[in-house]
C-alpha positions as CSV (number, residue, x, y, z in Angstrom):
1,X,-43.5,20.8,-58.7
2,X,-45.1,24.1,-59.5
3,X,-47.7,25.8,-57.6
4,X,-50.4,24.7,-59.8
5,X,-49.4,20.7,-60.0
6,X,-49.7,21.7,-55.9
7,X,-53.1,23.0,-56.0
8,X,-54.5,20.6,-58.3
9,X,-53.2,18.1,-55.9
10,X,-55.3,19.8,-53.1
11,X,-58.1,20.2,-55.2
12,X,-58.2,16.6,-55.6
13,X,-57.3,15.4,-52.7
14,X,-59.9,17.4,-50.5
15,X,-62.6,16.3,-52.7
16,X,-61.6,12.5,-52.2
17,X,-61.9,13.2,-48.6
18,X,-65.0,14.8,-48.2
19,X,-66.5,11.8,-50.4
20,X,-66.0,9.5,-47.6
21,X,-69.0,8.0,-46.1
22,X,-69.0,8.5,-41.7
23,X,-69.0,4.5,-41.7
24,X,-65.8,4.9,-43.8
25,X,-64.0,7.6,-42.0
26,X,-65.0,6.0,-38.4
27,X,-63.1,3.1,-40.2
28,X,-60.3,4.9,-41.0
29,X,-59.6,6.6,-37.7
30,X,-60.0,3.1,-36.0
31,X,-57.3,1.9,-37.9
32,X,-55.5,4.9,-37.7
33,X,-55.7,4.7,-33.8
34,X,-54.0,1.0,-33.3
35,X,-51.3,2.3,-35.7
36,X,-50.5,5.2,-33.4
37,X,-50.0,3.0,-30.5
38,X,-48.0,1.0,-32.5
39,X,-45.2,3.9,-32.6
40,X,-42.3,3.2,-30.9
41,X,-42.0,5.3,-27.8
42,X,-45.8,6.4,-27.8
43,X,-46.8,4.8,-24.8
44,X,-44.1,6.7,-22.3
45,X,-44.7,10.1,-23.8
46,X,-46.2,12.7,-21.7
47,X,-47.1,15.4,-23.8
48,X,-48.9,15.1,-27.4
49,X,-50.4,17.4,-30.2
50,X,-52.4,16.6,-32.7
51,X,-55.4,18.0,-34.4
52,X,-59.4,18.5,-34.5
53,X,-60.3,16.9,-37.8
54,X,-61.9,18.8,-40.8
55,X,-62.6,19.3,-44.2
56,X,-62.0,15.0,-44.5
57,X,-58.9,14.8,-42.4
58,X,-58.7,11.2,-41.1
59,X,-59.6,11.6,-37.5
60,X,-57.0,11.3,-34.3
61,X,-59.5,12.2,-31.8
62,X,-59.9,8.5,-30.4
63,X,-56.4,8.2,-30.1
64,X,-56.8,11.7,-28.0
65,X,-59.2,10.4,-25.4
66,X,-57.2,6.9,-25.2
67,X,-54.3,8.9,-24.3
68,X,-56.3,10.8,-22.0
69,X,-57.5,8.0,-20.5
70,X,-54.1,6.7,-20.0
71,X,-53.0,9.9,-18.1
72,X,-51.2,11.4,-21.3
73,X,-51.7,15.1,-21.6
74,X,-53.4,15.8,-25.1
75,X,-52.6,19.7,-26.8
76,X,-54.3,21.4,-29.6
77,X,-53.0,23.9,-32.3
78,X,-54.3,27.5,-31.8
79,X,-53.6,30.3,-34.3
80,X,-51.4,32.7,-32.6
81,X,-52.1,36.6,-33.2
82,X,-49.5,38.4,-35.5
83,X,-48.2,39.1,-38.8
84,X,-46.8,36.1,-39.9
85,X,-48.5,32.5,-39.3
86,X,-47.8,31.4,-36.3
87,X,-49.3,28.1,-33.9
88,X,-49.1,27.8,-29.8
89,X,-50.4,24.9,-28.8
90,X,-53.2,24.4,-25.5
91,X,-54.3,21.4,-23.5
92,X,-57.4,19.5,-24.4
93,X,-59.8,17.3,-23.2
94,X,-63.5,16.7,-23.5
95,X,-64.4,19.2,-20.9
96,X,-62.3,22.1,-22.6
97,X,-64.0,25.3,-23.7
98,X,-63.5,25.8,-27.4
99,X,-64.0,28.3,-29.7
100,X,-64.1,28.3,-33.6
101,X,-60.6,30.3,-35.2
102,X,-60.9,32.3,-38.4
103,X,-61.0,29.4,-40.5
104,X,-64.1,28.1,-38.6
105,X,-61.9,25.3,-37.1
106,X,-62.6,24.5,-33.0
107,X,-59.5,25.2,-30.9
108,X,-59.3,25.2,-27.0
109,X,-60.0,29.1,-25.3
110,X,-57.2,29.8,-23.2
111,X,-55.0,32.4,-22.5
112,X,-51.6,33.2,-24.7
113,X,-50.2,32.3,-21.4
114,X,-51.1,29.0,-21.0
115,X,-50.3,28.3,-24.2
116,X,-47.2,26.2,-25.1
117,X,-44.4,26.1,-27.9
118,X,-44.2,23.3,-30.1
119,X,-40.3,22.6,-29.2
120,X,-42.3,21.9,-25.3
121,X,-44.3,19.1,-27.0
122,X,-43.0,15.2,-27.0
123,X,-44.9,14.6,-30.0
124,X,-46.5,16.5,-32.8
125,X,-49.3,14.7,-35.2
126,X,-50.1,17.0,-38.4
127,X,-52.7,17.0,-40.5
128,X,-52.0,17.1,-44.8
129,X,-53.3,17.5,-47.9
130,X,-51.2,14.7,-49.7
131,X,-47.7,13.0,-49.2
132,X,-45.3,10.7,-50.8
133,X,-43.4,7.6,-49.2
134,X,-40.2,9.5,-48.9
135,X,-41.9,11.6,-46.1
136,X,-42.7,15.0,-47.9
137,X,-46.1,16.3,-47.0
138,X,-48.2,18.7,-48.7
139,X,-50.3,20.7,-46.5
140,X,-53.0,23.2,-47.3
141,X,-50.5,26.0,-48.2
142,X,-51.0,28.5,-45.4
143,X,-47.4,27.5,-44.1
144,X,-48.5,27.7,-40.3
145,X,-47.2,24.0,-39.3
146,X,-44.1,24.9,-41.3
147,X,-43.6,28.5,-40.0
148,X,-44.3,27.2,-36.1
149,X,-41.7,24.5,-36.4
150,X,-39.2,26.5,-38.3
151,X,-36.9,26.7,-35.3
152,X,-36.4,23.3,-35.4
153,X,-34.4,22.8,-38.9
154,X,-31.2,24.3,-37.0
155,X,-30.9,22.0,-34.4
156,X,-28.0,19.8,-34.4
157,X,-29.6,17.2,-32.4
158,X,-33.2,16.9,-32.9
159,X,-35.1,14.8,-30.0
160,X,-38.4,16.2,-29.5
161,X,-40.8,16.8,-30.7
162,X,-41.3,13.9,-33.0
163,X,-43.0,15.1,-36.1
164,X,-45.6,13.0,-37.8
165,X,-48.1,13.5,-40.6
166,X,-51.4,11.7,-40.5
167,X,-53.4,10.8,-43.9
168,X,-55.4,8.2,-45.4
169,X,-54.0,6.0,-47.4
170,X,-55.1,7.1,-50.6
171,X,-53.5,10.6,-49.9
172,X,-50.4,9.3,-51.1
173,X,-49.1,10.4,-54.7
174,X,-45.8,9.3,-56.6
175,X,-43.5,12.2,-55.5
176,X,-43.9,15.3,-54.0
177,X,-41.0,18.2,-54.2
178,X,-39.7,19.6,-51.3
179,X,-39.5,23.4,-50.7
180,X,-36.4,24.8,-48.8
181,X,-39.2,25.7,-45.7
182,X,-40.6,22.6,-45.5
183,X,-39.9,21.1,-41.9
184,X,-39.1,17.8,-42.4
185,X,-41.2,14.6,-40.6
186,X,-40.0,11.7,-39.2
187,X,-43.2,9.6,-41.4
188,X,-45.9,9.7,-42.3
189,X,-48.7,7.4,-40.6
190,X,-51.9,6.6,-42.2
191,X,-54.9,4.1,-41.5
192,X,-53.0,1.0,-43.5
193,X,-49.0,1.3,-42.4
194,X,-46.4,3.6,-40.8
195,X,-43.9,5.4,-44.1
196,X,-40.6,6.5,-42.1
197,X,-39.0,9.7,-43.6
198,X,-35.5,9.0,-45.4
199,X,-32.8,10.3,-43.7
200,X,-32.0,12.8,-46.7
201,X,-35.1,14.9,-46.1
202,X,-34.3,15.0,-42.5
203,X,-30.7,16.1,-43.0
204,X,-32.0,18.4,-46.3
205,X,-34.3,20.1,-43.6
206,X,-31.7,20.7,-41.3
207,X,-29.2,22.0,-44.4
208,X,-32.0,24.0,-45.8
209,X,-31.9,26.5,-42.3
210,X,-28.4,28.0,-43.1
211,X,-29.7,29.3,-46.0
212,X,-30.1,33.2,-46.7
């Protein structure tokens, strides 16, 4: 797929999203929020990360305060200072102090040292632009998600932290290609069903880290 299939894609896909009514995305994260706690192995896990919504992303913040609620600690990306893109993540509830990042996107303010390395996470939800049923994600191109998690594609056995990508439905396309950066997901969930990732991305990912 070249880079300007990709961008059309987001072009697109952003626009769709930003068309939906609040009625419709209050809808949508409802849904989205009973299919969460439909994962296997949800309910015992103690520490979380997922995303503020923007820009149309289908919203995970009531699954956030029901894991709150249930004791479950909830964690935020925050963009990390330095050269290359980089994401810590910090605990959130509704009583945390935020602050809006370059990209005029609310994260918690907290110092680097209470911050937290995605590998420290049980779970990881992630936000995207568009995917396809196979698992591949297209996100907004800045490569943060992918360049925070890169560690990960060289681990022989790969635990935690679950990696999931959250969409609406209609965010899903025929095929999307899949770069040799891309960290690969374990699914995709959206507010309809739950796509699991085949097990050739996941070992494709993992091949893709011995490269030069």
């Amino acid at each position: 797929m070249s880079a300007n299939s990709k961008k059309q894609i987001r072009i697109e896909m952003r626009q769709r999203r930003r068309r939906l009514t609040v009625e419709q995305q209050d809808a949508a994260a409802i849904s989205l929020t009973k299919n969460i706690f439909q994962l296997h192995g949800i309910a015992g896990t103690r520490r979380i990360g997922a995303y503020l919504a923007n820009d149309g992303e289908i919203d995970p913040l009531p699954a956030m305060l029901e894991w709150s609620r249930r004791g479950q600690k909830c964690f935020l990306p925050i963009l990390f200072p330095g050269q290359k893109p980089r994401l810590r993540f910090a605990g959130f509830s509704m009583g945390s102090r935020m602050l809006l990042n370059r990209f005029g996107i609310l994260e918690p303010c907290v110092s680097q040292r209470a911050c937290l390395d995605p590998s420290q996470l049980d779970w990881i939800f992630v936000p995207l632009v568009a995917f396809d049923s196979s698992g591949h994600r297209l996100g907004m191109g800045g490569g943060y998600y992918d360049a925070s998690l890169a560690a990960l594609r060289s681990r022989t056995h790969w635990r935690k932290p679950r990696l999931v990508g959250l969409a609406h439905e209609f965010q899903r396309i025929d095929h999307l290609a899949v770069d040799e950066w891309d960290v690969p997901l374990h699914g995709i969930l959206t507010n309809e069903r739950f796509y699991p990732a085949q097990d050739s991305v996941r070992s494709a990912g993992r091949r893709s880290a011995s490269r030069p």
